[in-house]
C-alpha positions in Angstrom: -16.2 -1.5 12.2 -17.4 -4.3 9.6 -20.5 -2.9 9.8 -19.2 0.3 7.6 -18.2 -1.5 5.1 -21.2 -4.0 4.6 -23.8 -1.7 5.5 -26.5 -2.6 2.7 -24.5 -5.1 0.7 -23.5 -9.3 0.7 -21.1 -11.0 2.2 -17.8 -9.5 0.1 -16.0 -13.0 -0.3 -17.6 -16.8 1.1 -14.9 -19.2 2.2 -14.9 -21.2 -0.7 -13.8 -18.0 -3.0 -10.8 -17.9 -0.6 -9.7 -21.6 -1.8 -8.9 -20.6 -5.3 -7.4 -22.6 -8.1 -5.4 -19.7 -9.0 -3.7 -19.3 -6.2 -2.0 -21.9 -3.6 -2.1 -20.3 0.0 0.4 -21.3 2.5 0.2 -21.8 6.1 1.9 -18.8 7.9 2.6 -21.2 10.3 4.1 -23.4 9.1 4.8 -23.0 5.7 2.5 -25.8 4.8 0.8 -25.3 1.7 -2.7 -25.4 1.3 -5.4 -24.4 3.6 -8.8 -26.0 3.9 -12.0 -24.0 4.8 -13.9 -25.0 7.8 -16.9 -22.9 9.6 -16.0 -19.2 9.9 -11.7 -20.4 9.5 -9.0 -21.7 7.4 -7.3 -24.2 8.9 -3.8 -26.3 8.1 -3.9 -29.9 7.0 0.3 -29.9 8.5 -0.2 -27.9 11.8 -3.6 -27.8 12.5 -3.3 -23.7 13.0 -6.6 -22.2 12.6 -7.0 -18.6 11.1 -10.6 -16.6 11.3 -12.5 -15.5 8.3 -14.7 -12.3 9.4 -18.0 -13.8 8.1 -19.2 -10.7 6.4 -16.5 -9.0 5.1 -14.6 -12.7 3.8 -11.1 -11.4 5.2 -9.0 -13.9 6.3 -6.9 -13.2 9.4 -3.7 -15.3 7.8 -1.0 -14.4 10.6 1.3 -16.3 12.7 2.2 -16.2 16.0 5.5 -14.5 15.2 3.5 -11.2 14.0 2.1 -10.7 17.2 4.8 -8.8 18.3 4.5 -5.2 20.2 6.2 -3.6 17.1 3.6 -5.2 14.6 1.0 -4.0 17.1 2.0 -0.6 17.2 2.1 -0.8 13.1 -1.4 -1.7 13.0 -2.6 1.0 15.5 -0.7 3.3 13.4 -2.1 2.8 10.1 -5.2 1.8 12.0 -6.0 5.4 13.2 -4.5 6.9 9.6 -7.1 4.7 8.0 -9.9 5.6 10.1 -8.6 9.7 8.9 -8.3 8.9 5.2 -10.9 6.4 4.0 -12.9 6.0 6.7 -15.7 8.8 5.8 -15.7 7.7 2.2 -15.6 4.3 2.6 -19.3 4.6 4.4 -20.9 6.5 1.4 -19.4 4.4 -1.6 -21.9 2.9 -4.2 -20.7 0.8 -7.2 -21.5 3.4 -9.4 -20.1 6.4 -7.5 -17.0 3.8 -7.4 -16.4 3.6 -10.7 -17.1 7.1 -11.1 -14.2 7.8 -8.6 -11.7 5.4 -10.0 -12.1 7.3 -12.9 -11.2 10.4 -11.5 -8.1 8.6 -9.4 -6.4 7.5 -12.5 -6.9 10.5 -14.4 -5.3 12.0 -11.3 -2.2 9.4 -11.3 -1.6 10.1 -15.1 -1.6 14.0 -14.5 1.1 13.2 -11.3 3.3 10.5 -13.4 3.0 8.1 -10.7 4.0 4.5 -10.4 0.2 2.8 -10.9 0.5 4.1 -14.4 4.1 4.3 -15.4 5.5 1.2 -14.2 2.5 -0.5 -13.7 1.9 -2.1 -17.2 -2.6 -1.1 -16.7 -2.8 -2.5 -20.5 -1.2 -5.5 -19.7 -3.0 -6.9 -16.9 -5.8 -8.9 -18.2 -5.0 -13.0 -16.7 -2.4 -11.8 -14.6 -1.6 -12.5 -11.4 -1.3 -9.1 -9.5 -0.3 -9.2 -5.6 -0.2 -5.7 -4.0 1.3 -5.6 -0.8 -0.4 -2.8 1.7 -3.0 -1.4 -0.5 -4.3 1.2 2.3 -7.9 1.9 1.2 -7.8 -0.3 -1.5 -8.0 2.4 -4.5 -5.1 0.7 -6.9 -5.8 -2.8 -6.4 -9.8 -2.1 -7.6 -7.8 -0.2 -10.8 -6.1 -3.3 -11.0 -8.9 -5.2 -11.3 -10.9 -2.9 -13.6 -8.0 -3.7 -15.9 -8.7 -7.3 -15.6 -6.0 -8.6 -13.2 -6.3 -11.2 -10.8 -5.9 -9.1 -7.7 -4.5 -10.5 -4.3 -4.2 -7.7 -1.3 -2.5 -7.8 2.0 -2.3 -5.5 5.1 -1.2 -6.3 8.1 -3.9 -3.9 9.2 -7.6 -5.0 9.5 -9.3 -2.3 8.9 -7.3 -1.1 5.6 -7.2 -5.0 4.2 -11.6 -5.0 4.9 -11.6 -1.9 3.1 -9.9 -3.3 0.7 -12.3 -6.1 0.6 -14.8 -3.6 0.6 -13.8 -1.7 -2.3 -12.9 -5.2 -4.7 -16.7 -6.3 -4.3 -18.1 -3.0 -5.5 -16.3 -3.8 -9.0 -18.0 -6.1 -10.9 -16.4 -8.9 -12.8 -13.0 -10.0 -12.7 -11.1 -11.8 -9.2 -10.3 -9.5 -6.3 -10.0 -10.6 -2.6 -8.1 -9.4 0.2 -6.2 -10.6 3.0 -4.9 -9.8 6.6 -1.9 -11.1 6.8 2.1 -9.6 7.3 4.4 -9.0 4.5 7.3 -10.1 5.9 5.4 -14.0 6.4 3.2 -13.8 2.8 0.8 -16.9 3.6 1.3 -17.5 -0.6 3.2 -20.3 -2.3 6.3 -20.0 -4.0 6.2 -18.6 -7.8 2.3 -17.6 -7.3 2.2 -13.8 -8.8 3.4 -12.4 -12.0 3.3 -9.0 -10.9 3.9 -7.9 -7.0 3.3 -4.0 -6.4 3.7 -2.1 -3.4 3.0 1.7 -3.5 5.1 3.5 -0.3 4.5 0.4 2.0 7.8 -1.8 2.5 9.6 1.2 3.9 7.4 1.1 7.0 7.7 -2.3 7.9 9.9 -3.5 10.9 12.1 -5.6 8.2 11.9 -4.2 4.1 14.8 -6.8 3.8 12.4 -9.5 4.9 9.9 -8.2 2.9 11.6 -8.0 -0.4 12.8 -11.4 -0.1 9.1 -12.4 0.5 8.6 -10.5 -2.7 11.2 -12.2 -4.2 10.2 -15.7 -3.2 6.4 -15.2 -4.4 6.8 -14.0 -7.6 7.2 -16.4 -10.7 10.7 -16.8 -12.4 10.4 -13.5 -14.8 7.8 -11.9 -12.7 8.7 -8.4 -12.1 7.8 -6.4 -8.6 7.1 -2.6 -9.3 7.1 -0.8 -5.8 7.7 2.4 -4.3 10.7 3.8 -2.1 11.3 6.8 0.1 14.5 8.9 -1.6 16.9 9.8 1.0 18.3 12.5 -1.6 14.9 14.5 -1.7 13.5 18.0 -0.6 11.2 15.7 1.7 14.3 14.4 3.6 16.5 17.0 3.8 14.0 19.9 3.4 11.4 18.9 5.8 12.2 15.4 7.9 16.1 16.4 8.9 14.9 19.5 10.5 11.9 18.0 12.3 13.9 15.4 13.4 16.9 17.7 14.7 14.1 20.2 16.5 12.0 18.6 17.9 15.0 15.9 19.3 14.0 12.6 18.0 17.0 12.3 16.0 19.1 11.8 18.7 16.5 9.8 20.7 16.0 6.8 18.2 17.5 4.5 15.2 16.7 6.3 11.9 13.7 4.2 10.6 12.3 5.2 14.4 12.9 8.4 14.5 11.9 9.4 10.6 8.9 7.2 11.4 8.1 9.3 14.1 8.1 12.6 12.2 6.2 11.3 9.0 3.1 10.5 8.1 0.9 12.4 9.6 0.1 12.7 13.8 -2.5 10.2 15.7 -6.3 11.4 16.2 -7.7 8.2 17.3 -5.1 6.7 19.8 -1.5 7.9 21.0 0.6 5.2 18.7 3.0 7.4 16.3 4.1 5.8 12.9 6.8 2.9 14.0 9.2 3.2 11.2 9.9 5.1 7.8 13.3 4.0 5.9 14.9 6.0 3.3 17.3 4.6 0.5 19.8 6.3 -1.7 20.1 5.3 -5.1 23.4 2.9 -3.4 21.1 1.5 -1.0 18.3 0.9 -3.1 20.8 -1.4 -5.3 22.2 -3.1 -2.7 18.7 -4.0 -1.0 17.7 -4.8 -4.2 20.3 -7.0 -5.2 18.9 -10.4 -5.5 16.8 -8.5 -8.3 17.1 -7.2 -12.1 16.8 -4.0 -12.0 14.8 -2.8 -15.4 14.1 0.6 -14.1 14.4 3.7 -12.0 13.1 6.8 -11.7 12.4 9.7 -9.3 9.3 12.1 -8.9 7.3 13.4 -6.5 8.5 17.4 -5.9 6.4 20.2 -4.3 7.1 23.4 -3.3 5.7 22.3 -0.1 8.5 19.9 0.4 9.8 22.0 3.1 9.6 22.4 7.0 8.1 26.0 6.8 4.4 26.5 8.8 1.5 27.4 6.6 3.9 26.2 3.3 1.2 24.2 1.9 -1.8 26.2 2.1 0.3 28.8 0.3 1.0 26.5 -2.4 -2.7 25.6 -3.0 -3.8 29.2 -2.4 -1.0 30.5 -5.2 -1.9 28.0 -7.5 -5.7 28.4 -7.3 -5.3 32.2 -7.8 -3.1 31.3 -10.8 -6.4 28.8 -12.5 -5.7 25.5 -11.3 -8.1 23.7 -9.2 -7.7 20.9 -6.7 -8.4 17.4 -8.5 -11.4 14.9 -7.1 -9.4 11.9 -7.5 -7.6 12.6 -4.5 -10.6 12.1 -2.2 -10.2 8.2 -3.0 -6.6 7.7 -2.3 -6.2 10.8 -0.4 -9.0 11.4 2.2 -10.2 14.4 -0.3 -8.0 16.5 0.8 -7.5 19.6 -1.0 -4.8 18.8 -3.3 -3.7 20.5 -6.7 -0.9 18.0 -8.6 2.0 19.3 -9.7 2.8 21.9 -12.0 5.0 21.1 -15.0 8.1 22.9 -13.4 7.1 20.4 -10.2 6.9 17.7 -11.9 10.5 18.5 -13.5 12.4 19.3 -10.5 10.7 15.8 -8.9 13.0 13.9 -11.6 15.6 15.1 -9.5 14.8 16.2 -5.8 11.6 14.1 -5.8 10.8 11.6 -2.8 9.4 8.9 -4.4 11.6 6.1 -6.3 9.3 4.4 -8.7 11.1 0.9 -8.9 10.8 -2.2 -11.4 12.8 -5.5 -10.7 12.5 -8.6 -12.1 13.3 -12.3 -10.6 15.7 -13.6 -12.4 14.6 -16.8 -14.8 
């Protein structure tokens, strides 16, 4: 598999890059901070743990023992085979130029849809800082991080989708980028390391989102803020679509509710038989009591289609309706969406998603 991404170009990231001033790693370990680099590893000066570095992507394998678990397995053969769906094909035919071309097109695409990268996420205000973004799938919003000038650390717990990631940083020139496997619930950072932590539809699917945010919490700065992205429970996704897969086909009575909406989201396997683990919704109560060790500076909903809805065929009659009233599908999806065939919303969508949309686009801040 390194061999897609490195096909034709250098090594993405030599183990001195990894050692950067900017940014003290700690030993998942162990907690020990600081990691030297050996031949082909990391290792810690306290425990003497020893982490591969793929030599040719530069992606550091910074997990503990703890994440070996047959739940964090199955997360990564989930999102494993979804990445292999997504961003595989594209990721073998990316240039520099073509890129930059299709970053481009992506945030023209996020600004049409009002989404989180661009709302919350201050773009203009990124040059210096520290940017973390936890699970960034194919890599897409941490490279438009970085064309904004942030200093942009990625994690997945997932190989594939943090060398991709890897992949996709060394194709945009200038600036600091590098990427990481390593478990959001054990961040292998120091304390107070990131101005800015982002996470776009990610900590819902992890075995713990408590232990996550309070990762999140521990590595930002005093003052940093974390922008992220939840699943609405009070959505025409939840109760349109995922309540009545989960009541037919009988998973609903057969699992715990992050299991069981897990198992009906996302997508279905094509590479393996591993369905997705766990998907967690929040109420607008919920969300503030998860989020209570935060400031919250704002909330909003989006994300509303007329698609939202458990009918067959529902969403090729969207796209077929809309095409035959002018609009046309957009190419920025094929970076963060496989290039799938996908018109954004219509202004009476994107209304109706301020209030039954799935998405809740989130910024908190750590208290000083």
């Amino acid at each position: 598999m390194t061999d897609a991404y490195t096909a034709g170009h250098e090594t993405i990231t030599s183990l001195p890059a990894l050692i950067l001033p900017t940014l003290t790693l700690r030993c998942p370990e162990c907690h020990h901070p600081g990691l030297d680099g050996a031949a082909g590893e990391l290792v810690c000066a306290g425990c003497g743990a020893r982490f591969p570095v793929d030599a040719r992507t530069g992606v550091a394998a910074l997990l503990a023992r703890r994440s070996g678990t047959e739940q964090k397995a199955d997360i990564r053969a989930w999102w494993g085979d979804l990445y292999e769906q997504l961003y595989g094909p594209t990721d073998r035919s990316l240039t520099p130029e073509s890129l930059e071309a299709l970053l481009s097109e992506t945030e023209d695409l996020f600004r049409r849809r009002r989404l989180l990268p661009v709302v919350e996420m201050p773009l203009a205000e990124l040059r210096g800082k520290q940017v973390l973004e936890i699970g960034p799938g194919g890599g897409a919003h941490s490279c438009l991080f970085k064309r904004h000038g942030a200093q942009v650390t990625a994690v997945d717990i997932t190989p594939e989708r943090a060398m991709s990631t890897a992949f996709k940083l060394s194709l945009i020139k200038g600036g600091e980028g590098r990427a990481f496997n390593a478990d959001a619930e054990n961040l292998p950072f120091a304390d107070a390391s990131f101005d800015i932590v982002y996470s776009n539809g990610v900590l819902h699917h992890s075995a713990d989102t408590d232990r996550t945010l309070a990762e999140v919490h521990r590595v930002l700065k005093p003052g940093g803020r974390a922008v992220l992205m939840l699943y609405s429970r009070h959505s025409a996704v939840y109760w349109g679509t995922i309540v009545p897969r989960g009541l037919v086909s009988g998973e609903m009575f057969r699992w715990p509710e992050p299991e069981w909406i897990g198992r009906v989201t996302e997508g279905k396997p094509k590479f393996g038989q591993t369905r997705n683990p766990f998907t967690r919704v929040y109420s607008e109560a919920e969300l503030r009591r998860t989020l209570a060790a935060f400031t919250m500076v704002s909330l909003r909903k989006n994300s509303f289609q007329f698609d939202n809805f458990a009918i067959p065929r529902l969403t090729q009659l969207r796209v077929a309706v809309l095409k035959a009233l002018g609009y046309r599908p957009h190419p920025g999806a094929l970076l963060v969406y496989g290039g799938a065939d996908f018109v954004p919303e219509t202004a009476l969508e994107l209304w109706l998603g301020r209030h039954m949309g799935f998405a809740w686009n989130i910024v908190v801040e750590k208290p000083q």
